[in-house]
N, C-alpha and C positions, 0 to 999 in steps of 0.2 A: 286840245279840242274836246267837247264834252263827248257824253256818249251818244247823248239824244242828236245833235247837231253831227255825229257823222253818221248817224242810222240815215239824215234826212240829205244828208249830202253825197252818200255812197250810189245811192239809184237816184237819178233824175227823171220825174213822171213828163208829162206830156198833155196838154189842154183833150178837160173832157169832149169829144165828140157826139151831140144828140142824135137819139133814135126816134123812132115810134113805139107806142105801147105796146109792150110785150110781154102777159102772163103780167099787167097790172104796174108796170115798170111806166114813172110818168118820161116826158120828152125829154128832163135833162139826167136819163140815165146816162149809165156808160157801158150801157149793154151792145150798142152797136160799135161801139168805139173801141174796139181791138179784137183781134182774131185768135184762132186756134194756134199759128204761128207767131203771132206776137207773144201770144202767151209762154210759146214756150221757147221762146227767146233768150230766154235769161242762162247765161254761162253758167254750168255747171262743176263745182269747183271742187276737188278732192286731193288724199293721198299727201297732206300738208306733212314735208319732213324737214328735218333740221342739219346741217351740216355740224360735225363736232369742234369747226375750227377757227368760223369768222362770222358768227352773228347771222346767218342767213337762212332764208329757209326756199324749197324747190314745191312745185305743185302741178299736179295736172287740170287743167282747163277745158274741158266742152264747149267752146261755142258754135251754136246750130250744127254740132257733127264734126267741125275741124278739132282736134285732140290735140291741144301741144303743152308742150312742158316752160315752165315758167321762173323764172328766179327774183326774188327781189330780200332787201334787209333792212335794219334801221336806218342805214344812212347810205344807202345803197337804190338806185332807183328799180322798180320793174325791168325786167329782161325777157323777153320772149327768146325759150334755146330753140328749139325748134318752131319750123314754117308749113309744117301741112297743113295744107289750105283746102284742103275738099270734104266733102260728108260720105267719107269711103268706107264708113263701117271697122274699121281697123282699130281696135278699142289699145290704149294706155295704160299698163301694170306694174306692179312692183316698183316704182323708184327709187333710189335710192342714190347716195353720197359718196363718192370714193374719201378715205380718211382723210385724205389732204385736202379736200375741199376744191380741189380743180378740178374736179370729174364729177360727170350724173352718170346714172345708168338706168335704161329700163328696157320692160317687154312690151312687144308690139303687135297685136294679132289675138285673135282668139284661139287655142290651141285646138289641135284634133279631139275626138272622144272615140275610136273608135273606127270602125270602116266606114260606122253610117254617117258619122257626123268627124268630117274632117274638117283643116283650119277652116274656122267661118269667113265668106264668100259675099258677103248680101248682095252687097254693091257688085258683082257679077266683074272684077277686076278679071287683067289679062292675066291667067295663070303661070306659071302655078303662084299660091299665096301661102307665104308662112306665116309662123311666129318665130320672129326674132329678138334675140338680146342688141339692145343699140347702146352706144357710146356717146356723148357731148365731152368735149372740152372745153370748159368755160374761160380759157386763156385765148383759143383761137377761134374757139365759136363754131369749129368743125362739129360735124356728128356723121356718122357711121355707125352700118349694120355689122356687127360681130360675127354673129353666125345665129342658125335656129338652134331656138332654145326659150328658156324662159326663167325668171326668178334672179338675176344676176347678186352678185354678191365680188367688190372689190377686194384684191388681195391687199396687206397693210401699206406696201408702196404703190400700191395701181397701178401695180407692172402687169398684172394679171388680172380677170375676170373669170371667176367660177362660175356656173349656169347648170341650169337641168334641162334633159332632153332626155324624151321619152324614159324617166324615171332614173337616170344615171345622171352622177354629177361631171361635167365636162371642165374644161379651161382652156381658154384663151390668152394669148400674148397680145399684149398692150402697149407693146414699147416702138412699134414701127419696125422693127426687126424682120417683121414678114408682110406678105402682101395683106390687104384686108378687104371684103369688096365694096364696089362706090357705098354713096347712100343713100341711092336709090335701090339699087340691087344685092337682092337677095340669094343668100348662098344658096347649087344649086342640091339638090336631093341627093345626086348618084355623084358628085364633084367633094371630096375632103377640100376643107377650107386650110388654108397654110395655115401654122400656128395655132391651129384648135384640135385637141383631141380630147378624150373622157380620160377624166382623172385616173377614175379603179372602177374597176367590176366588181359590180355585188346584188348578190339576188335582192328581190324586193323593191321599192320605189321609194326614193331619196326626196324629203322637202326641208325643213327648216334649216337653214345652214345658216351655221354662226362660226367666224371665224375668231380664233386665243387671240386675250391681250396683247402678245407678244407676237399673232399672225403666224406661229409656224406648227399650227393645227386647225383643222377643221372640222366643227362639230355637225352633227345630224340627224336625220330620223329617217330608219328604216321600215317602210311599212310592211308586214307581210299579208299574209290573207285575214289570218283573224288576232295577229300580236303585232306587235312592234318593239324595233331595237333603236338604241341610241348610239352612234358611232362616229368612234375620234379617228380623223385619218392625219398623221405627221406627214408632211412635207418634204422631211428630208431621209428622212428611213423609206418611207414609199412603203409604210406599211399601216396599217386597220386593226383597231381595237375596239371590241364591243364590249358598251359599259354595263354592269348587272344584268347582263341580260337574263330573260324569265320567261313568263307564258300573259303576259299583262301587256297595258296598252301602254306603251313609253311615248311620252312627246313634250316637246316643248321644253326642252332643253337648254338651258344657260351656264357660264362661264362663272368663276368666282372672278373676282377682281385682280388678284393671283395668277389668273389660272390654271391654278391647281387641282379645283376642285368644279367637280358638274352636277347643277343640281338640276331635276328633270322630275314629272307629274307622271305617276305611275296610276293606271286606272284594271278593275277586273273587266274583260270583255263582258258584253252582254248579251249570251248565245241566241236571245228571241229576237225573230226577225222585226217586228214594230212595238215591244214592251217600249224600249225605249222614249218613245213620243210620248206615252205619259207618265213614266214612271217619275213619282217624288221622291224618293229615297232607293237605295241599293248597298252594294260593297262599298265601304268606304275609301276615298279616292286617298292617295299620299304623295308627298314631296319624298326624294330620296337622295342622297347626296351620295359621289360618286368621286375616288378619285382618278384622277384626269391622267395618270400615269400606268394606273393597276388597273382599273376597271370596278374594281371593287366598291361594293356599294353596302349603304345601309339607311333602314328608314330615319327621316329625323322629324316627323311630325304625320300624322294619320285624320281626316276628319272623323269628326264623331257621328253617331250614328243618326237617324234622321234626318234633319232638314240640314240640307248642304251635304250630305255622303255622296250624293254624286257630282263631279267637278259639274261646272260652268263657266264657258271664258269667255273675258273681255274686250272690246276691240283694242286691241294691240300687236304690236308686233312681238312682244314677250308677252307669256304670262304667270312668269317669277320673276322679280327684280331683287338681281343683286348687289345690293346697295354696299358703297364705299364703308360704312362702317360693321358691315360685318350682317346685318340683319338680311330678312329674306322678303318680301313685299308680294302678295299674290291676289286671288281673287277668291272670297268663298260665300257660301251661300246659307250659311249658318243663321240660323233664325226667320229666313225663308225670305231674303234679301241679297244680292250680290252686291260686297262691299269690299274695300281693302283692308287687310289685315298683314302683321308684321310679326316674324319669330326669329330668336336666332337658334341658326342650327345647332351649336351646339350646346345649348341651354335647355331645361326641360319646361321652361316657362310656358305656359296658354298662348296664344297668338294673341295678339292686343289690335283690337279694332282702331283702324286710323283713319274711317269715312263714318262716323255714328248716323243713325236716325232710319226713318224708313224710306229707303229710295235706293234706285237701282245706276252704279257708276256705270259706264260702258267706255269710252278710250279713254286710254290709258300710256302715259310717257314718264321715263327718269333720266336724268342725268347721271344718278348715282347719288348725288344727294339732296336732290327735290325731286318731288313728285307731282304732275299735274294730272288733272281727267276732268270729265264731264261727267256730268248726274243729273238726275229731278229733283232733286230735294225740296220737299216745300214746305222747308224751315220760313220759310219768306212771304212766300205767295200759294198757297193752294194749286192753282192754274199751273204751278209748274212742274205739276205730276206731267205737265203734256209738252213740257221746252225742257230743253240742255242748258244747261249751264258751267261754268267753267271753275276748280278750286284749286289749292297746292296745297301740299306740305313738306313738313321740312324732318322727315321721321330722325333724324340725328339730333336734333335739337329738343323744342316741344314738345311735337307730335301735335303742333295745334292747327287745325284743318284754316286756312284763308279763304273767302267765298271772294273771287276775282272779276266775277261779272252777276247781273240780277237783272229783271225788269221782264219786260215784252217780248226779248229777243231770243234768237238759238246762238248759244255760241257753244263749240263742239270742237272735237279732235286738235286739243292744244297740244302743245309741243313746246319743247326747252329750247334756248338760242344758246350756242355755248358761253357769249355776256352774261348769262344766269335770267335773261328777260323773257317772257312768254308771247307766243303767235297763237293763234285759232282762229277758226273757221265762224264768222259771223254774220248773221242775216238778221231777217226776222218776217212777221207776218205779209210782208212786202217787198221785201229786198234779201234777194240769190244770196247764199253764203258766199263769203268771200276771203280771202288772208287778211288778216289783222294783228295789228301788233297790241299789247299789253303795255301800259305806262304802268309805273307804281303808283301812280294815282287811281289808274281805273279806267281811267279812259282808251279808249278804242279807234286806231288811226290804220287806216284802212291803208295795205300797202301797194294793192294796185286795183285803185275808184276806175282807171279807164276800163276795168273789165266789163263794166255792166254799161251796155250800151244805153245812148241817151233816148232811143225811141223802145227802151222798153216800157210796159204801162203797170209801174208799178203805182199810180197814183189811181187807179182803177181796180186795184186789187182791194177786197174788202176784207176786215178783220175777223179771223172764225171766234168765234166764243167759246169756251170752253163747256160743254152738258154732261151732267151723268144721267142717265134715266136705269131705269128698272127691267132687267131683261125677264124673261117669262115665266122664268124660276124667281126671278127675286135677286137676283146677283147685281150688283151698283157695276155699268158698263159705263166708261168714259167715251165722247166723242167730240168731234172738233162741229160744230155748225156753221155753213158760210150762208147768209139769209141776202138776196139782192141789194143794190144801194137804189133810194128813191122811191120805193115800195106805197103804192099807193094804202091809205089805209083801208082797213077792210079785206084789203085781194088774198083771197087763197090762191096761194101759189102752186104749181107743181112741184114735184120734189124727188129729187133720187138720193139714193141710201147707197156709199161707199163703203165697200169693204176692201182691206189692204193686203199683198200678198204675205206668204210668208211660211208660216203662221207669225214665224217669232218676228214680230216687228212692230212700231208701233206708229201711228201720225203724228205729228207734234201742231202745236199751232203756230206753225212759219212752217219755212223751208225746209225740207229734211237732206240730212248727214248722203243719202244717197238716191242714184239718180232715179230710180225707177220711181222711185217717189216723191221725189222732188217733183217731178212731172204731173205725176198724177195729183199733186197739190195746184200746178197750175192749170189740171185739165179743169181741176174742180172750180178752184178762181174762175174759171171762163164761163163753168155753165152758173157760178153764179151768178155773173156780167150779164148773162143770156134769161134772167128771168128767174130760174132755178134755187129753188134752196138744197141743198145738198148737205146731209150729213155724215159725216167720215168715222167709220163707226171703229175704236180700238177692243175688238171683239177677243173672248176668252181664247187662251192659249198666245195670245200674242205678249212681247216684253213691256217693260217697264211699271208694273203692277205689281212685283215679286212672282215667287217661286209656282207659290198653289192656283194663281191664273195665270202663267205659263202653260204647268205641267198641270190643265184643266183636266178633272173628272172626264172620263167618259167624252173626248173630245174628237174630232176629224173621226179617222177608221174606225173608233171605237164607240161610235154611240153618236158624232156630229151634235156632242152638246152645243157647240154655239148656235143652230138654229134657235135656242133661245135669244140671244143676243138677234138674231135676224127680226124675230118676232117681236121682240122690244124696241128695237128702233122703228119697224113701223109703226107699231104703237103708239111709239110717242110723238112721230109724225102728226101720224091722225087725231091725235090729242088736241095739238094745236091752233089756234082761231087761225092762224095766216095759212095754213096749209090745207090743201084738197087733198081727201084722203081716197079718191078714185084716182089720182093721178100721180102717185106714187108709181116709182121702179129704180131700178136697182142695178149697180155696175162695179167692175170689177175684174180683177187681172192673179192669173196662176192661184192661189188658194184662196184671194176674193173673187175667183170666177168660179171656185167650188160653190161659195156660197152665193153667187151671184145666182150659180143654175140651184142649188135647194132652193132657195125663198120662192123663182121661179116653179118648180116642181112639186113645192108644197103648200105655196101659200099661192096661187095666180088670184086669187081672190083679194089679196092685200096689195101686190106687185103687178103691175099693170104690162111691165115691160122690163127687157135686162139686156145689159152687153158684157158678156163671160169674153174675157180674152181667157186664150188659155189656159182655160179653168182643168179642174182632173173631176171626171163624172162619174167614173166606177172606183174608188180605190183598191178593190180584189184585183183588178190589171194593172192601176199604176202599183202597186206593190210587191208582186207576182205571187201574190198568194193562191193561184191555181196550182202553182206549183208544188207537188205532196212533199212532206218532210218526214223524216222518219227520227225527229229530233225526241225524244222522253219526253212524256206528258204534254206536249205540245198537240190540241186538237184544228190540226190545221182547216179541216172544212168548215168549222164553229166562227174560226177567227175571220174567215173568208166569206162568209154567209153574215156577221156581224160587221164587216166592210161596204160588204154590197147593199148591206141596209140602210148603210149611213154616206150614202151615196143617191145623187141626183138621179140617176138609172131607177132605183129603186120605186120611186114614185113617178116615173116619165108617164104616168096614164092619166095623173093627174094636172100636167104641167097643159095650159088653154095658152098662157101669154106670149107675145111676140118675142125675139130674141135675136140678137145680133150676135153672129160665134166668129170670134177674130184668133190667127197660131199662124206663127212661121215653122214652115215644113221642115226645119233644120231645128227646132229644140230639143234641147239637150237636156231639160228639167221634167217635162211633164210629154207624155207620148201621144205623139199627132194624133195619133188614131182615137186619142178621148173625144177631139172634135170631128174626126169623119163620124164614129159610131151614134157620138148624140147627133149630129143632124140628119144622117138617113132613120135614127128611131121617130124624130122629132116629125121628119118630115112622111111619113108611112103612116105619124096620128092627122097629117093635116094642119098640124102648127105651123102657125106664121114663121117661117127661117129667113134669116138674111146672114150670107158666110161672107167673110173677106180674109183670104192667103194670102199670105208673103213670103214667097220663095226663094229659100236661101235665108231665112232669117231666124235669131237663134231664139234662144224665150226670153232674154231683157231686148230687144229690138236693138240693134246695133245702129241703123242708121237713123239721122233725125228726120228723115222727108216719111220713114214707115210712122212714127211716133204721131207726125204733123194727120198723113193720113189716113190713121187706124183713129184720132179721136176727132177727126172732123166726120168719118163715117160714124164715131159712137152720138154727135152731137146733133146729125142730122136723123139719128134712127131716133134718137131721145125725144128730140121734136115732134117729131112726124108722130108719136105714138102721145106725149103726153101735154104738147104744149096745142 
């Protein structure tokens, strides 16, 4: 099957339905013809992993809020493991593959943070609610809850299941030998679960675990307050060894093929409480190898100084690969790009680039001896500074990079089948990511098309185009623009200016890798549908640009350079013959609702109107920089007075425009109190306010009905002010 013919076969659209003119849209738009909920219809599909022993791959699925987990292979059909059927807020983690391939396992729940924000609740379930570690057997199709916990990791027989709970590594028995409870019911608080206790005690908090070739060690990371350890626990000694330990940041830890030996990314802490957010360069970061018996360590490679001395890492589940012939595979930022490079440890050779050009990889998977990921490269197409794409290589052989997909589409987070054949996640301007397998041809066969339901309206979804314009300074800002379909000629349109969270993040032109913006891609589609031109602005500080517009000048606390970029895209708004430059405004979620409330607060003259979801309005509070330090040469009330300036607060006397403020009272990212404090300032000037809560809900919105309506309230306030 070609590629084009299964992009058009995976989504099935739906006959356009006429409206009346709206904001210049003739009768046969397709602005009346789907909704806020249709739009966000479309299955959301992530966490694509591989089993190491029979060609398959597992994945979790979103559709409208039910979460369940999925199987399918080359010549194996779709499998749905689990049947939760409801929109209960209970979000899908870590999955993963018992080695033998007859087990899944994942987390269920969103954990505690604290007293104030325990397991997330939205859906107002009959208590109490955990998170727990769950079990499937794909022989009998059972699934069952383990115990609370989260992060599972099978032991090499998948007699056992290791987990963390509240920062201590736990285990469970998996052999029916003890009771387990149903799978509906959840272990209870003050009740020991038979057959599960915590491994070992050890001060500190436990996350990466990686279990030896041979299974009868366990690797990991100990975080402390301001260092971190790496530590081997044997099995059958029932005893703990810390590898090199030191005063540095230890993490990310991997096995040699052997293993014998542990190689792990050693970083200097960085004592300033937000240097870090812009800093380009510092100590430089090192691989260290370790071995796996003594603990003893030594460095085998150091980045150099400047561009790339401070790590950055990739989406992956590793980020060293230790590859079957001996070499090391990591991530570095050298040259002011995040690429792959290859060294062997014990060689004194330069690390050899294995992704050339300028473009940023981000997932990343091995076998041990191939290598796939995704990138922008736009050796090909320009435009796909703003899509993913998919490559391999084969660093034991060539080292010659294979480009395995191209064109319009996103294709993202590949992954190895253990047949040596490649799956990713494929969409595009129109159609939801989805699993796909890889032919050696190139072609893309979609392994489970029933996911995307037939009344979703992706034949109403219009194509963004790719713009850079000029932000205020002069800086070349990329952005996605969706312009109406049917546009009469002549009609200046209204128009609203998206900014994305993050910072570090980027829009693509299709569907994005993850959900919060995946959504917000199809809130945008909608108000395109609705009349709207909308542009989705990839503003400074955010990924896929390289290093020096990441780690922006004078950006967020330190200066809110990107209101340049704010300024520039209304600009180039207003520039435009098709766009009304009075009817401009602006929307936006957690640090696009930062900039949602500047543009607001310092341009209302350009921005007509705005919907700040949980934006952060003072960063001196979301940072705690009230708080004195008594750290050397640290001028904390400069650094705190330099926040509050580059904060929406700062200019509230200037802010005339209307404003819709959306936050669930349970987030965990950015504190409620940004949105109480700006709307009783907001509302004391006499500003137009309109608030909408949601109680019990965390900062990516757990359930889809808050999703459906917090953007039918942003769609009716957008109207009512600009249409």
């Amino acid at each position: 099957m070609s590629r084009a013919k299964w992009m058009s076969n995976t989504v099935m659209g739906s006959l356009l339905i006429g409206c009346p003119v709206v904001g210049g849209l003739t009768a046969a738009c397709a602005g009346q013809g789907f909704t806020v909920r249709d739009a966000l219809s479309a299955p959301f599909t992530n966490q694509l992993v591989a089993s190491s022993t029979d060609a398959r791959v597992a994945w979790v699925t979103d559709a409208e809020g039910r979460r369940n987990v999925w199987t399918a292979g080359a010549h194996q059909p779709a499998q749905q493991v689990t049947h939760y059927d409801s929109d209960d807020g209970q979000d899908i983690d870590a999955l993963t593959w018992s080695p033998d391939g007859q087990h899944l396992a994942w987390t269920r729940g969103t954990g505690a943070q604290g007293p104030e924000h325990p397991v997330a609740n939205p859906a107002e379930l009959p208590g109490p609610v955990h998170q727990t570690v769950n079990v499937a057997d794909l022989q009998t199709n059972l699934t069952r809850i383990v115990a609370q916990g989260h992060s599972p990791l099978f032991s090499k027989d998948a007699s056992s299941l290791y987990f963390l709970r509240q920062g201590n590594i736990w285990v469970a028995d998996l052999t029916g030998k003890t009771a387990t409870p149903k799978s509906d019911q959840s272990p209870a608080d003050d009740q020991p679960t038979p057959g599960v206790h915590p491994l070992l005690s050890a001060r500190g908090s436990a996350s990466g675990m990686r279990l030896s070739p041979d299974g009868t060690r366990l690797l990991f990371v100990s975080s402390r307050d301001n260092h971190s350890f790496i530590g081997v626990y044997a099995f059958a000694t029932k005893t703990l060894l810390w590898v090199d330990p030191g005063v540095s940041l230890d993490h990310d830890a991997t096995w040699s093929p052997d293993g014998n030996s542990i190689a792990f990314i050693r970083e200097t802490p960085i004592v300033s409480p937000i240097a870090d957010r812009w800093m380009r360069e510092g100590a430089p970061w090192s691989i260290r190898i370790a071995d796996a018996r003594t603990g003893l360590g030594r460095e085998a490679w150091h980045a150099a100084s400047g561009a790339g001395s401070l790590f950055h890492a990739v989406t992956a589940h590793d980020q060293i690969f230790w590859m079957k012939d001996g070499t090391l595979v990591f991530p570095w930022e050298a040259g002011g790009w995040t690429r792959l490079y290859s060294l062997h440890p014990d060689r004194s050779d330069a690390p050899h680039l294995l992704s050339p050009g300028d473009m940023e990889v981000d997932a990343v998977a091995s076998s041990g001896d191939e290598l796939v990921w995704s990138d922008n490269s736009t050796a090909q197409d320009p435009a796909d500074a703003d899509r993913r794409h998919t490559s391999a290589i084969f660093p034991a052989r060539d080292r010659h990079v294979i480009r395995l997909t191209s064109g319009s589409g996103i294709q993202t987070s590949p992954v190895l089948l253990s047949d040596g054949e490649v799956a990713t996640l494929s969409g595009g301007p129109a159609s939801p990511l989805v699993p796909a397998l890889l032919d050696p041809g190139g072609a893309l066969h979609p392994l489970a098309p029933a996911l995307v339901p037939s009344t979703f309206p992706s034949s109403k979804f219009v194509t963004p185009q790719q713009v850079i314009f000029a932000a205020a300074d002069g800086m070349p800002i990329h952005g996605q623009l969706f312009l109406p379909p049917h546009t009469k000629p002549g009609t200046r349109l209204p128009a609203v200016v998206f900014f994305h969270g993050g910072s570090r993040r980027q829009m693509l032109l299709g569907f994005h890798p993850m959900q919060y913006y995946a959504q917000t891609y199809e809130f945008n589609q909608f108000l395109a549908s609705r009349g709207f031109a909308v542009l989705s602005v990839n503003y400074r500080s955010g990924t896929g640009y390289g290093l020096n517009f990441r780690q922006a000048l004078h950006y967020g606390a330190n200066g809110a350079s990107e209101y340049n970029d704010v300024l520039g895209a209304a600009k180039y708004l207003g520039s435009r013959a098709d766009i009304d430059p009075k009817r401009i405004g602006a929307w936006g979620g957690s640090y696009g609702g930062y900039l949602t409330a500047l543009a607001l607060a310092r341009s209302s003259d350009l921005f007509a109107a705005g919907v700040d979801l949980h934006g952060v309005h003072d960063w001196s509070l979301e940072l705690n920089l009230w708080k004195p330090t008594s750290e050397p040469g640290v001028d904390q009330a400069a650094i705190a007075h330099t926040a509050f300036l580059s904060s929406p607060m700062a200019d509230i006397n200037h802010w005339k425009s209307p404003v819709l403020l959306m936050q669930g009272d349970d987030d965990r990212n950015v504190l409620f109190a940004q949105t109480v404090r700006l709307a009783a300032e907001l509302q004391a000037r006499h500003v137009p306010v309109e608030i909408k809560t949601f109680p019990d809900e965390i900062h990516d919105f757990l359930l889809q009905r808050t999703w459906i309506s917090a953007y039918e309230a942003s769609f009716r306030f957008l109207q009512s002010h600009l249409q």
